[in-house]
mmCIF file of the N, C-alpha and C atoms, coordinates in Angstrom:
data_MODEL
# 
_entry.id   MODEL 
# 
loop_
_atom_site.group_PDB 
_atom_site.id 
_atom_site.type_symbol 
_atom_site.label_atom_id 
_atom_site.label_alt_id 
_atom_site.label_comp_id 
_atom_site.label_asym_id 
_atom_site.label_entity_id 
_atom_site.label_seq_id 
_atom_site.pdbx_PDB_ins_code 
_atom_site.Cartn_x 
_atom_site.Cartn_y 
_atom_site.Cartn_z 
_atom_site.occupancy 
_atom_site.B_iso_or_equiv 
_atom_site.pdbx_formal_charge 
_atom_site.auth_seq_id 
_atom_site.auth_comp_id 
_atom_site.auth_asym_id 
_atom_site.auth_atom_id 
_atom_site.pdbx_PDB_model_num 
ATOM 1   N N  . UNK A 1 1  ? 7.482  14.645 16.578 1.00 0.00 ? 1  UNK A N  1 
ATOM 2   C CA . UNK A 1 1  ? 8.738  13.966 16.359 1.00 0.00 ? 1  UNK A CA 1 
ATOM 3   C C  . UNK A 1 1  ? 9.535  14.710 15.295 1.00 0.00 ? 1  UNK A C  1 
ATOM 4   N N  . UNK A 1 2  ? 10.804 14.481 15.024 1.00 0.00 ? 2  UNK A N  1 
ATOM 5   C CA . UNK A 1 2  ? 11.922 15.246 14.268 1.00 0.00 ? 2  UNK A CA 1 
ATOM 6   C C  . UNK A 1 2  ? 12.234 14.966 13.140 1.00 0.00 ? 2  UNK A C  1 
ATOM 7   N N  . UNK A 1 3  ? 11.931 13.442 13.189 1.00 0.00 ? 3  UNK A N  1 
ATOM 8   C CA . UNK A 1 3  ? 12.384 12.747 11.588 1.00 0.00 ? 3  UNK A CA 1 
ATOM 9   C C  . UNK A 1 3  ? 11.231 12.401 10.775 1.00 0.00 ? 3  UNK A C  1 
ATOM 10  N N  . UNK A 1 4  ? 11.640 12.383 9.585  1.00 0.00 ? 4  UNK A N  1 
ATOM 11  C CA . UNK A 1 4  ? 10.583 11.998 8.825  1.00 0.00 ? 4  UNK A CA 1 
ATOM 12  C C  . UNK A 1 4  ? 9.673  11.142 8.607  1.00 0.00 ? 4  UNK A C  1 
ATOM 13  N N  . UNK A 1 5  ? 10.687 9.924  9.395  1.00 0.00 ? 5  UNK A N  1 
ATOM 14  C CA . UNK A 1 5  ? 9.680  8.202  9.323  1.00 0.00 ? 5  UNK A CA 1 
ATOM 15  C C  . UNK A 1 5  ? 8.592  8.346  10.305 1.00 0.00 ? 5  UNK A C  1 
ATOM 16  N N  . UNK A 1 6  ? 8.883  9.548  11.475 1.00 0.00 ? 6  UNK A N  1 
ATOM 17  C CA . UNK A 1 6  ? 7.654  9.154  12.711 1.00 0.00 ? 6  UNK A CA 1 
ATOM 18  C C  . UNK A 1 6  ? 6.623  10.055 12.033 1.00 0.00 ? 6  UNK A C  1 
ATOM 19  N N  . UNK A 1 7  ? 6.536  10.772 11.120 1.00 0.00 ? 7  UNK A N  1 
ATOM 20  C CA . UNK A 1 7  ? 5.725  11.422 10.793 1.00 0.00 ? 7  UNK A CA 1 
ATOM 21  C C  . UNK A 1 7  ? 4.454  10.473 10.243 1.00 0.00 ? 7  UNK A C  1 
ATOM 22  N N  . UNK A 1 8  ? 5.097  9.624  9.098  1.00 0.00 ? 8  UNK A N  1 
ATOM 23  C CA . UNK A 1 8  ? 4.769  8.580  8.608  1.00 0.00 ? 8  UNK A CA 1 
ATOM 24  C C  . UNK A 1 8  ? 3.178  8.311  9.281  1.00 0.00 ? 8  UNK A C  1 
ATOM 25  N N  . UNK A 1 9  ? 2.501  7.893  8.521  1.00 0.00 ? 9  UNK A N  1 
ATOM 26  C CA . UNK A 1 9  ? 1.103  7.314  9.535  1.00 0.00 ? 9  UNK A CA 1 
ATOM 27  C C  . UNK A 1 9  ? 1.288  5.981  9.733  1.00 0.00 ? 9  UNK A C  1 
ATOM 28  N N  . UNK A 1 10 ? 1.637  5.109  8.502  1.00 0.00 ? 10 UNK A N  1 
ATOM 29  C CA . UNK A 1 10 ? 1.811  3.754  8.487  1.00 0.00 ? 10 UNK A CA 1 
ATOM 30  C C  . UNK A 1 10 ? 2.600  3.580  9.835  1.00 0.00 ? 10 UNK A C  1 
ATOM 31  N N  . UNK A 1 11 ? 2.222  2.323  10.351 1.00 0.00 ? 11 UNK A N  1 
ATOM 32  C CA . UNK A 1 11 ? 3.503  1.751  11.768 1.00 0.00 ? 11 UNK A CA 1 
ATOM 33  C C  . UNK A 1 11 ? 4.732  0.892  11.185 1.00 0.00 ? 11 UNK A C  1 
ATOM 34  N N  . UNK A 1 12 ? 4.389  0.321  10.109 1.00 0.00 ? 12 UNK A N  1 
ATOM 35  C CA . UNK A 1 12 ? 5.685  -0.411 9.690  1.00 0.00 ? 12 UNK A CA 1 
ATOM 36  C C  . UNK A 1 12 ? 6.596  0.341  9.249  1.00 0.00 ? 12 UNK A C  1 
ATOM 37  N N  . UNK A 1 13 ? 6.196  1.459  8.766  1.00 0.00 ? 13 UNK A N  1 
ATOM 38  C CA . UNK A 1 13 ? 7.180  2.276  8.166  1.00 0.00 ? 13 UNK A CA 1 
ATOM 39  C C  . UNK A 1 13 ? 8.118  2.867  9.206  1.00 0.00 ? 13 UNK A C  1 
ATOM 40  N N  . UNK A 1 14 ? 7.520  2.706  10.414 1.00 0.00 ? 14 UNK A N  1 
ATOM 41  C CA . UNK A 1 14 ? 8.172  3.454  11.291 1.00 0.00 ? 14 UNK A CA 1 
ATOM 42  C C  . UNK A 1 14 ? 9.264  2.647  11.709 1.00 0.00 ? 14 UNK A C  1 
ATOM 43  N N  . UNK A 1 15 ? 9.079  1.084  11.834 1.00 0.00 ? 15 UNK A N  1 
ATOM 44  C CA . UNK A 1 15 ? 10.084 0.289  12.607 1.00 0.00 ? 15 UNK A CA 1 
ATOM 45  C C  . UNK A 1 15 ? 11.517 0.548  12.685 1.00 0.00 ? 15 UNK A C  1 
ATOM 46  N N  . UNK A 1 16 ? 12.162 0.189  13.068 1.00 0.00 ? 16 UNK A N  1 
ATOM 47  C CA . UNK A 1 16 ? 13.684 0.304  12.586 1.00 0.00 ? 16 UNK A CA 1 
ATOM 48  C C  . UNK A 1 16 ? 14.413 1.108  12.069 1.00 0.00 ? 16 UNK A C  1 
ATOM 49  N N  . UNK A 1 17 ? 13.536 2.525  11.712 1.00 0.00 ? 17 UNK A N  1 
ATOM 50  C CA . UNK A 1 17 ? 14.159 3.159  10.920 1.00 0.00 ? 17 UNK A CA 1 
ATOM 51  C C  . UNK A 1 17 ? 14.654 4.775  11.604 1.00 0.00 ? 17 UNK A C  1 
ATOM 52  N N  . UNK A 1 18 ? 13.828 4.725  12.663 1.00 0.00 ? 18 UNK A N  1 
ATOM 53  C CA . UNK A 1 18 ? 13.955 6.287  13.606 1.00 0.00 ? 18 UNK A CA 1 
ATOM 54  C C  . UNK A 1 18 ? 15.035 5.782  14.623 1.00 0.00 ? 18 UNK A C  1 
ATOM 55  N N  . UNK A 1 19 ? 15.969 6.731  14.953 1.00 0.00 ? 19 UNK A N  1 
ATOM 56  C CA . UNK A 1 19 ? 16.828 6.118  15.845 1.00 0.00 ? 19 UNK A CA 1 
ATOM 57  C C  . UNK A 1 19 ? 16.748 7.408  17.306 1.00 0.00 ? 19 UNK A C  1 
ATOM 58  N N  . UNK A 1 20 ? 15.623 7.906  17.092 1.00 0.00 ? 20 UNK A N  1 
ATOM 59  C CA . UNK A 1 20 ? 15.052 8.771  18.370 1.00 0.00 ? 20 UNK A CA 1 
ATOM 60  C C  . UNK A 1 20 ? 13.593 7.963  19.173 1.00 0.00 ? 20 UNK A C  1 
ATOM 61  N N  . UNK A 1 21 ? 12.874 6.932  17.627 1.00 0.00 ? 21 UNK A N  1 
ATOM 62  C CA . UNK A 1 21 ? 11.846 6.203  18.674 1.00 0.00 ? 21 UNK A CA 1 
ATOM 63  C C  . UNK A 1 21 ? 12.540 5.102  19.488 1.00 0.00 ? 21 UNK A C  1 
ATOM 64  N N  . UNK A 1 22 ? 13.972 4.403  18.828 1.00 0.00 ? 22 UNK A N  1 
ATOM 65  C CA . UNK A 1 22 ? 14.699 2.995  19.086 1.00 0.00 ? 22 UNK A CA 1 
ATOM 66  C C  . UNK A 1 22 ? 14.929 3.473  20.297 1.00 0.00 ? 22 UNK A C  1 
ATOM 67  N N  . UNK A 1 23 ? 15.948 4.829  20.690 1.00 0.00 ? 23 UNK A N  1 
ATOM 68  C CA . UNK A 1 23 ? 16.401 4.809  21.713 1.00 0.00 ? 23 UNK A CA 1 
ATOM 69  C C  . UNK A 1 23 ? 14.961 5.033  22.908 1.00 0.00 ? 23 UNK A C  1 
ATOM 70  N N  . UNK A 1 24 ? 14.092 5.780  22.932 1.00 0.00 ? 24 UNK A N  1 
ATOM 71  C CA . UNK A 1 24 ? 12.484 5.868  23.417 1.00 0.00 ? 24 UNK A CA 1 
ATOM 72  C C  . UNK A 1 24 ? 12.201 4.413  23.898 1.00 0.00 ? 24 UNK A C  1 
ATOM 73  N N  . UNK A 1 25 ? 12.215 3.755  23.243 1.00 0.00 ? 25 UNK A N  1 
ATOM 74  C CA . UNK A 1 25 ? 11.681 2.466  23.473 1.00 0.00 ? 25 UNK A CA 1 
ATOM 75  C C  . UNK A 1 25 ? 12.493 1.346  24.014 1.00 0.00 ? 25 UNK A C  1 
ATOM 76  N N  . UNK A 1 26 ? 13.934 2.117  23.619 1.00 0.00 ? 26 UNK A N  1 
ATOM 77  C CA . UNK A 1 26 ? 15.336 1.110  24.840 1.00 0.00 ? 26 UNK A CA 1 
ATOM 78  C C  . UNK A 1 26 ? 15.101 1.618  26.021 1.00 0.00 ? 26 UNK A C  1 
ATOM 79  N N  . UNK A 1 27 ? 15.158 2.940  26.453 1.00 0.00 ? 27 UNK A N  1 
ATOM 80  C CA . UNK A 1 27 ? 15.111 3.771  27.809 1.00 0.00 ? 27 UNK A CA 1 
ATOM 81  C C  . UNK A 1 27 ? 13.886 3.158  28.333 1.00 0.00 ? 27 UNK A C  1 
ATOM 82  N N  . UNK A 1 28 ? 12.962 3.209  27.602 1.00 0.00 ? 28 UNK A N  1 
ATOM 83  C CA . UNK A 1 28 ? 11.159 2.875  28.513 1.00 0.00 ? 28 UNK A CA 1 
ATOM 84  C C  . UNK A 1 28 ? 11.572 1.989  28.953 1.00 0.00 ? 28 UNK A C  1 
ATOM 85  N N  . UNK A 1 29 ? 12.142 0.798  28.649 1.00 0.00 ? 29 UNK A N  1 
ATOM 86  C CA . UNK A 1 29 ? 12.007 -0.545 28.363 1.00 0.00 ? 29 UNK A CA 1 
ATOM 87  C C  . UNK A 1 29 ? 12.918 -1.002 29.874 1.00 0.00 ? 29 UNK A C  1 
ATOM 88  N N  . UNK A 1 30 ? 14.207 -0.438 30.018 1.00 0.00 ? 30 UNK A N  1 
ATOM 89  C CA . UNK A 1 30 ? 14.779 -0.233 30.486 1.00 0.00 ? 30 UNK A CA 1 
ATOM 90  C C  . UNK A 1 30 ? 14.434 0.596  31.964 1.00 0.00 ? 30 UNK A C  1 
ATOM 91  N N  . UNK A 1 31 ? 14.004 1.250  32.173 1.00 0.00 ? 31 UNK A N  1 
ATOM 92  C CA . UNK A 1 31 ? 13.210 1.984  33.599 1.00 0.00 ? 31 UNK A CA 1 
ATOM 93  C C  . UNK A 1 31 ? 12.335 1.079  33.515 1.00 0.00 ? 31 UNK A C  1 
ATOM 94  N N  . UNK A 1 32 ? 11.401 0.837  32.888 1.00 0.00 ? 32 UNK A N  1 
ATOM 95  C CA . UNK A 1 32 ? 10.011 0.185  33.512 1.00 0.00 ? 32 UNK A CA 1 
ATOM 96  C C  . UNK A 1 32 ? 10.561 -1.507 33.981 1.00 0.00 ? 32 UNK A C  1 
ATOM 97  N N  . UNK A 1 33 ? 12.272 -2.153 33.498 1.00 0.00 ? 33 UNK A N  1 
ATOM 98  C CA . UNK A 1 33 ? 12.366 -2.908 34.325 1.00 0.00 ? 33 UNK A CA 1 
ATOM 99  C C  . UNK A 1 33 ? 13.070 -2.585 35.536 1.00 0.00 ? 33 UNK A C  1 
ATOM 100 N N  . UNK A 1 34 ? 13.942 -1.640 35.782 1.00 0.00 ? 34 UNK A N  1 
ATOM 101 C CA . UNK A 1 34 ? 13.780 -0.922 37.143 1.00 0.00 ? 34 UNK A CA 1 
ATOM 102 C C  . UNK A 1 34 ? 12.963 -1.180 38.424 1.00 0.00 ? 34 UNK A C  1 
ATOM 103 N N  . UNK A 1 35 ? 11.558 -0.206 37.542 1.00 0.00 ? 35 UNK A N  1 
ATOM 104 C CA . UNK A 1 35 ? 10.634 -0.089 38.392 1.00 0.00 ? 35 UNK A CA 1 
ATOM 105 C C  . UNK A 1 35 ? 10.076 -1.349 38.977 1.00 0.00 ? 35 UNK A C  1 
ATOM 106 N N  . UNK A 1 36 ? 9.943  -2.277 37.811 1.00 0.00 ? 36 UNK A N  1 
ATOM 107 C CA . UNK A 1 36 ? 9.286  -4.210 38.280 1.00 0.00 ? 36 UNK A CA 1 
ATOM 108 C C  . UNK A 1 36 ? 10.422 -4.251 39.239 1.00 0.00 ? 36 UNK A C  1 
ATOM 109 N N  . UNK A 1 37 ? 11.488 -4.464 39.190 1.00 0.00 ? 37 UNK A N  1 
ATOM 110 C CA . UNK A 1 37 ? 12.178 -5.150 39.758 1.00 0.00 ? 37 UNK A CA 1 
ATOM 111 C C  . UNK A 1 37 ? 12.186 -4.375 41.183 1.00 0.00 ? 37 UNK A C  1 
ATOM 112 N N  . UNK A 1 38 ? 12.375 -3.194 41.619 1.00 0.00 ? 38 UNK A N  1 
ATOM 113 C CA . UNK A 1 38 ? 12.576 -2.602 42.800 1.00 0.00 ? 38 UNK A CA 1 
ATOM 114 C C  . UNK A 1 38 ? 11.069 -2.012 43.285 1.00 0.00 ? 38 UNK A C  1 
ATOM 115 N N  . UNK A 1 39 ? 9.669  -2.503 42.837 1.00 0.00 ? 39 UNK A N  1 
ATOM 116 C CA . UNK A 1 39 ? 9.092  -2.353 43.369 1.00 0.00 ? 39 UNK A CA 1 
ATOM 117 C C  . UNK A 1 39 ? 8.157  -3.614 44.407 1.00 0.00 ? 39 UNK A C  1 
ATOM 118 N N  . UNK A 1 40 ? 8.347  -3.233 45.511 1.00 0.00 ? 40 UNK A N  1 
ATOM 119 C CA . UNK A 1 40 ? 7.791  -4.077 46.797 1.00 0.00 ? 40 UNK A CA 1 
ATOM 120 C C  . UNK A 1 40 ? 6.673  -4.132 47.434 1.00 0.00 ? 40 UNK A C  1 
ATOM 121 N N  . UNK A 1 41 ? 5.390  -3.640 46.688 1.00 0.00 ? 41 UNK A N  1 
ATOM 122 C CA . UNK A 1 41 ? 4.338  -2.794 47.226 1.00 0.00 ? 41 UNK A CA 1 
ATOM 123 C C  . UNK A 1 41 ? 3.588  -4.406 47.465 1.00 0.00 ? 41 UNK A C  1 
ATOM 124 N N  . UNK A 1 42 ? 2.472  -4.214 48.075 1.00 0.00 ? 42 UNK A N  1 
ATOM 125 C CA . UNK A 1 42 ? 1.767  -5.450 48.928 1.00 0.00 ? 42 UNK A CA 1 
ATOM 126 C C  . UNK A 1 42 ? -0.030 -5.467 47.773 1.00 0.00 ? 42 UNK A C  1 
ATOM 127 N N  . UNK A 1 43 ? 0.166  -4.381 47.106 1.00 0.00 ? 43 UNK A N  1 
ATOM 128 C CA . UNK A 1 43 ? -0.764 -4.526 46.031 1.00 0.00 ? 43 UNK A CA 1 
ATOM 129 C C  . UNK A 1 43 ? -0.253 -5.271 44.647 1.00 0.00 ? 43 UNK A C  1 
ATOM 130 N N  . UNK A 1 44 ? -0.560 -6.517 44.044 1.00 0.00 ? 44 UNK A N  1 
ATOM 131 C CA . UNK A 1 44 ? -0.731 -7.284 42.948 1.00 0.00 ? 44 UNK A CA 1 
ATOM 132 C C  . UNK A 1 44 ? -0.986 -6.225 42.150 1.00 0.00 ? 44 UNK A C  1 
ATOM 133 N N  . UNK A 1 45 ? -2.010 -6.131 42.039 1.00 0.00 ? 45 UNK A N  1 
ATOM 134 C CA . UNK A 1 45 ? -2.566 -5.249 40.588 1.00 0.00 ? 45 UNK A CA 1 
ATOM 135 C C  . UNK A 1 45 ? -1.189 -4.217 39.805 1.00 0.00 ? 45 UNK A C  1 
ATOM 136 N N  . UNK A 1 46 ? -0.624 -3.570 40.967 1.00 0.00 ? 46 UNK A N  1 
ATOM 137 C CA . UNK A 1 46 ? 0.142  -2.825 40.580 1.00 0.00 ? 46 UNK A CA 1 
ATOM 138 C C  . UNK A 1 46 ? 1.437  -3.275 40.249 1.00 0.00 ? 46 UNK A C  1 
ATOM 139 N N  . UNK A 1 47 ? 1.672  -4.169 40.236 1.00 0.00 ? 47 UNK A N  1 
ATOM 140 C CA . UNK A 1 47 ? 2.955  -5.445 39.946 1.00 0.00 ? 47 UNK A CA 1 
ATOM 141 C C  . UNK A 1 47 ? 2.573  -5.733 38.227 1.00 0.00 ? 47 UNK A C  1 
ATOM 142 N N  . UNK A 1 48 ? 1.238  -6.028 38.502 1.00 0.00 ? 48 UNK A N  1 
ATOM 143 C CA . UNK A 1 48 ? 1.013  -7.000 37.269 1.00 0.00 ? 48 UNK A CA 1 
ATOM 144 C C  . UNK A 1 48 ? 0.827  -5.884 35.841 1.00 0.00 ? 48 UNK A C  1 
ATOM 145 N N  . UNK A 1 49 ? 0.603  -4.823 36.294 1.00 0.00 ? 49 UNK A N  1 
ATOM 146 C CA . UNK A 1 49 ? 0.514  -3.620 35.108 1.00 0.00 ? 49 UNK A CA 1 
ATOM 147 C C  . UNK A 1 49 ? 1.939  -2.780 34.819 1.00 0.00 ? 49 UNK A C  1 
ATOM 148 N N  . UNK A 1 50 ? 2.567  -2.878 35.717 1.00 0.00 ? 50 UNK A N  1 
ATOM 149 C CA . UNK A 1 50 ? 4.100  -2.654 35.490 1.00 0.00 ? 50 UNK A CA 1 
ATOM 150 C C  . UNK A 1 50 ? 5.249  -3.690 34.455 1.00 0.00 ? 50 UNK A C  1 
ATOM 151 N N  . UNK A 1 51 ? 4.769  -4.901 35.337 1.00 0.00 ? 51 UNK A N  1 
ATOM 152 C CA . UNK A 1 51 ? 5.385  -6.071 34.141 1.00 0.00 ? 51 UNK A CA 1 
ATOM 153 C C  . UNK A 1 51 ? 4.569  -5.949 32.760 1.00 0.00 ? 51 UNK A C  1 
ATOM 154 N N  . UNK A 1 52 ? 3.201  -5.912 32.289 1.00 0.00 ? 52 UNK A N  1 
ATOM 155 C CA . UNK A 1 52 ? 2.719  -5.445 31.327 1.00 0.00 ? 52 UNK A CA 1 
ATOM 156 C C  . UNK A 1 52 ? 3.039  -4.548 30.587 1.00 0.00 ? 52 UNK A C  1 
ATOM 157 N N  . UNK A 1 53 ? 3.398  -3.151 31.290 1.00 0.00 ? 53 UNK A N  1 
ATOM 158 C CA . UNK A 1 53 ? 3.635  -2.400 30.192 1.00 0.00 ? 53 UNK A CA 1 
ATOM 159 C C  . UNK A 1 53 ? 5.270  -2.420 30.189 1.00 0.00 ? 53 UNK A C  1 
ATOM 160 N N  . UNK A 1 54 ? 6.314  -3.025 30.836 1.00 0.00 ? 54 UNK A N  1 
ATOM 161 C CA . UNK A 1 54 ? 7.587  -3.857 30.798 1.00 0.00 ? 54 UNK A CA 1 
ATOM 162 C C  . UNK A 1 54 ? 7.639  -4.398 29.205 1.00 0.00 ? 54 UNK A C  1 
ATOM 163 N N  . UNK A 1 55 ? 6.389  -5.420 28.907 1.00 0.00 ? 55 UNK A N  1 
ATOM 164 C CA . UNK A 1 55 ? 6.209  -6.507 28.142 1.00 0.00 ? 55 UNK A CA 1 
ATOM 165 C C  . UNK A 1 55 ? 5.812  -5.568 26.946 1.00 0.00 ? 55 UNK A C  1 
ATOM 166 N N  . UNK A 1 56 ? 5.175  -4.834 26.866 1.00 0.00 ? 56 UNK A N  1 
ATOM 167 C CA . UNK A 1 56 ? 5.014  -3.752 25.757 1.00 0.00 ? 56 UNK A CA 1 
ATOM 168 C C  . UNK A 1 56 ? 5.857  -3.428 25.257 1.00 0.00 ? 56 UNK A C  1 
ATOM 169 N N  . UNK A 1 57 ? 7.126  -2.100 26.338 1.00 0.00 ? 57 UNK A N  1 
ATOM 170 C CA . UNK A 1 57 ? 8.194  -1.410 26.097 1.00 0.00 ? 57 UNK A CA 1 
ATOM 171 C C  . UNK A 1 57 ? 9.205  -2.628 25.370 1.00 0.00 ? 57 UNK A C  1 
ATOM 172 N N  . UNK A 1 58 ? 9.104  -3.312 25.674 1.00 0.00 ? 58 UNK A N  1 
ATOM 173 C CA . UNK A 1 58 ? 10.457 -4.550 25.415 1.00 0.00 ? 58 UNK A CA 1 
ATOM 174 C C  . UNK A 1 58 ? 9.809  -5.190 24.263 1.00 0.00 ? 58 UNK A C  1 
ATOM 175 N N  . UNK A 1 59 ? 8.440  -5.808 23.690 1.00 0.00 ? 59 UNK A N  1 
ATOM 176 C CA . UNK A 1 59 ? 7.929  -5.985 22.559 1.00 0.00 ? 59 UNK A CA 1 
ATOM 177 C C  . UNK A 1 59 ? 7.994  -4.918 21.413 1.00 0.00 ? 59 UNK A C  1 
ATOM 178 N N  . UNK A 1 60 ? 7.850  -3.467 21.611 1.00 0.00 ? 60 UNK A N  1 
ATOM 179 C CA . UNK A 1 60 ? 8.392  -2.253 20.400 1.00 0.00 ? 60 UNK A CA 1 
ATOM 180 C C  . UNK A 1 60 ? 9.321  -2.270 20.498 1.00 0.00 ? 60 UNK A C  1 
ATOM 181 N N  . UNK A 1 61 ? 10.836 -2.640 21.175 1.00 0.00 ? 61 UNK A N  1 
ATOM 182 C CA . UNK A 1 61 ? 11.819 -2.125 20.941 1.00 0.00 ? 61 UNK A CA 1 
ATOM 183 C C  . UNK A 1 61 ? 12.245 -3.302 20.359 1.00 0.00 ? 61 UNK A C  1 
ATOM 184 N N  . UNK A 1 62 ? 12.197 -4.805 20.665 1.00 0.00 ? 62 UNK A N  1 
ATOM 185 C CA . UNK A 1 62 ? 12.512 -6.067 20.377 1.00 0.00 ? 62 UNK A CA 1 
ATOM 186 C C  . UNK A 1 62 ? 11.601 -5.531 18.254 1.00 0.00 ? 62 UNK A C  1 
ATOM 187 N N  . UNK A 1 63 ? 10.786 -5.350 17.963 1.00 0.00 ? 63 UNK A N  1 
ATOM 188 C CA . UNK A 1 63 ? 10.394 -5.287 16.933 1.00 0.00 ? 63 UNK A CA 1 
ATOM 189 C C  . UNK A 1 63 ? 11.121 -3.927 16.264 1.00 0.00 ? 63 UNK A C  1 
ATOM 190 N N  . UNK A 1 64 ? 11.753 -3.169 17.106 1.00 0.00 ? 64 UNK A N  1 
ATOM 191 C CA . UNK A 1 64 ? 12.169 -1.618 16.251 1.00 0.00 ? 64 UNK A CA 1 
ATOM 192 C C  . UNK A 1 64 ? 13.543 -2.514 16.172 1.00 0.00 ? 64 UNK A C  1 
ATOM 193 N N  . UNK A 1 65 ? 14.377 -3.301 16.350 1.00 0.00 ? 65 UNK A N  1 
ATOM 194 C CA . UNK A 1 65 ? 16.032 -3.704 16.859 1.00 0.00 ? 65 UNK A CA 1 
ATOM 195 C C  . UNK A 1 65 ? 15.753 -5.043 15.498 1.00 0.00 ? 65 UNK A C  1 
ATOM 196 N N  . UNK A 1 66 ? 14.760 -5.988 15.756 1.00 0.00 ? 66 UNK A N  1 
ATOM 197 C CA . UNK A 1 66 ? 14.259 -7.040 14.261 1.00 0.00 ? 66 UNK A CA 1 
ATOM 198 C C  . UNK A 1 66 ? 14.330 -6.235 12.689 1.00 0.00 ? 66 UNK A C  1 
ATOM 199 N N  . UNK A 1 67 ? 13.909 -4.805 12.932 1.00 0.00 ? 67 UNK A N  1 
ATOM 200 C CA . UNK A 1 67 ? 13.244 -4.636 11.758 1.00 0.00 ? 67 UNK A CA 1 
ATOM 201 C C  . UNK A 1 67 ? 14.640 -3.601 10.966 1.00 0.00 ? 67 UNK A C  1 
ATOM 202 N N  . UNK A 1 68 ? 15.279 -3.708 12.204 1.00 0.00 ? 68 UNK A N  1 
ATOM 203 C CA . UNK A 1 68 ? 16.474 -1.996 11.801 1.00 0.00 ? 68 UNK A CA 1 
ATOM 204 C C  . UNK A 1 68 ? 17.632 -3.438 11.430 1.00 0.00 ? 68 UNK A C  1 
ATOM 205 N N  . UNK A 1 69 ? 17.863 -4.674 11.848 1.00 0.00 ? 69 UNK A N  1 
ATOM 206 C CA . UNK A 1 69 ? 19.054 -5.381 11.336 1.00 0.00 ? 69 UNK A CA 1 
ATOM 207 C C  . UNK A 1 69 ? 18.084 -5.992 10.022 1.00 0.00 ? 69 UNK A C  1 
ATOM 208 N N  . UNK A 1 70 ? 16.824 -6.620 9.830  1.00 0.00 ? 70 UNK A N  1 
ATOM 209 C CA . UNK A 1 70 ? 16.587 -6.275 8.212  1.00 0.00 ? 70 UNK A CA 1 
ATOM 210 C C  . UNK A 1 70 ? 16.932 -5.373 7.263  1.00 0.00 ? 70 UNK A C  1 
ATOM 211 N N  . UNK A 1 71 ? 16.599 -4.604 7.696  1.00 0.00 ? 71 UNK A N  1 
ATOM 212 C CA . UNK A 1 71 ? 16.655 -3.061 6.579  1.00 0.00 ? 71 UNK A CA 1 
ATOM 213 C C  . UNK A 1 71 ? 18.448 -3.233 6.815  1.00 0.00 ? 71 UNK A C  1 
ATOM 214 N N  . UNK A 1 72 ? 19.424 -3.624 7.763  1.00 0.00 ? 72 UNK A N  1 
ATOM 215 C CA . UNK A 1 72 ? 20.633 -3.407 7.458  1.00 0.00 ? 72 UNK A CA 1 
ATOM 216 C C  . UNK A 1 72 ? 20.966 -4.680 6.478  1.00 0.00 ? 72 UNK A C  1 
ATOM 217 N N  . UNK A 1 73 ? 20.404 -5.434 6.768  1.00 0.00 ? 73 UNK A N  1 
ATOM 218 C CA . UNK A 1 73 ? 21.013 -7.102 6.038  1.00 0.00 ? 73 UNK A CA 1 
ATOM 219 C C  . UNK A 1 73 ? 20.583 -7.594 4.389  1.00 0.00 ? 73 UNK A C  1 
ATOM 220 N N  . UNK A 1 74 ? 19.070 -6.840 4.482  1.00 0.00 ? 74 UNK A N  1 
ATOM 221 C CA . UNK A 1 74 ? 18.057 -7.302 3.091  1.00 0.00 ? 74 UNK A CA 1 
ATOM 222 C C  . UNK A 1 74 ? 18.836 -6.162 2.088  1.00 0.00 ? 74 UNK A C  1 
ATOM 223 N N  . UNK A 1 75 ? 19.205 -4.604 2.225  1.00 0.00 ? 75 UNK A N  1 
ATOM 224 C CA . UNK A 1 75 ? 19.384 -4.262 1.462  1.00 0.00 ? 75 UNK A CA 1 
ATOM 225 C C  . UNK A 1 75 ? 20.522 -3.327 1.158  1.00 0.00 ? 75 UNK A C  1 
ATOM 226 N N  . UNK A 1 76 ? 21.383 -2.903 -0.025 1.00 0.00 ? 76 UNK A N  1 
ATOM 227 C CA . UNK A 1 76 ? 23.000 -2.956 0.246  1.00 0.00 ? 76 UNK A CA 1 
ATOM 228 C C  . UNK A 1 76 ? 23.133 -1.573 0.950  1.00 0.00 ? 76 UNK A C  1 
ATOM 229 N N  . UNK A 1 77 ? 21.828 -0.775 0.315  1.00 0.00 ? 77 UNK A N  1 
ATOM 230 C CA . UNK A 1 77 ? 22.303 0.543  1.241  1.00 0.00 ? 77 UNK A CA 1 
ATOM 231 C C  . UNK A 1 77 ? 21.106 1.289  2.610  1.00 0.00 ? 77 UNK A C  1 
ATOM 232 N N  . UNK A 1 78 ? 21.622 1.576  3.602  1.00 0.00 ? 78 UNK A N  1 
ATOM 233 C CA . UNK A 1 78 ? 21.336 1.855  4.746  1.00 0.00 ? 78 UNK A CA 1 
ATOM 234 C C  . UNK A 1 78 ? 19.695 2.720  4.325  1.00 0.00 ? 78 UNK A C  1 
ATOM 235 N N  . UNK A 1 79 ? 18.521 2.467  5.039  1.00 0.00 ? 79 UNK A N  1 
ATOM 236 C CA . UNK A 1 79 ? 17.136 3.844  4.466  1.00 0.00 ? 79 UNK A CA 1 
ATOM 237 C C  . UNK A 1 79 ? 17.886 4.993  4.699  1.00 0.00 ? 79 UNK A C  1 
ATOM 238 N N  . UNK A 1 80 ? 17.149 5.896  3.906  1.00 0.00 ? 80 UNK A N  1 
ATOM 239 C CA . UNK A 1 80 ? 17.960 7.063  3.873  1.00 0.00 ? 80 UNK A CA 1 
ATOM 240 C C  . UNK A 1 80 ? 17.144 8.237  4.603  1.00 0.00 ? 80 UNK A C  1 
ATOM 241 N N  . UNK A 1 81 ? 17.557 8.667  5.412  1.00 0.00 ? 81 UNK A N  1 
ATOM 242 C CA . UNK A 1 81 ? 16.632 9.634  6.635  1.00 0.00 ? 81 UNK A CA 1 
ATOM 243 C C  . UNK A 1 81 ? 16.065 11.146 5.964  1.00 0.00 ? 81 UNK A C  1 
# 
């Protein structure tokens, strides 16, 4: 990764603050509901692991989008990259 926060080991540190993982995790989030939605296949299994990792992509980005309007609201100036 490019920026400094993904380097980071900690995961909290990472939240909200990279705006190359935010967009990563809007796009995933975003195709993998695509894929749920326009896929028609007659196998379950493969339905139910698509909405899963749907529920993932959309749980990191729902927590990277929580944690980036904290860091804008809790404190007067923006993290500094």
């Amino acid at each position: 990764m490019s920026c400094q926060f993904c380097q980071k080991v900690w995961f909290l540190e990472k939240l909200g603050r990279c705006q190359q993982c935010m967009w990563q995790a809007n796009l995933g989030s975003l195709l993998l509901l695509v894929c749920c939605l326009g896929y028609s296949g007659e196998v379950a299994v493969y339905s139910v692991a698509l909405w899963l990792a749907f529920a993932a992509f959309a749980s990191l980005s729902l927590a990277h989008w929580l944690m980036f309007f904290f860091y804008r609201w809790s404190t007067k100036q923006p993290p500094s990259k």
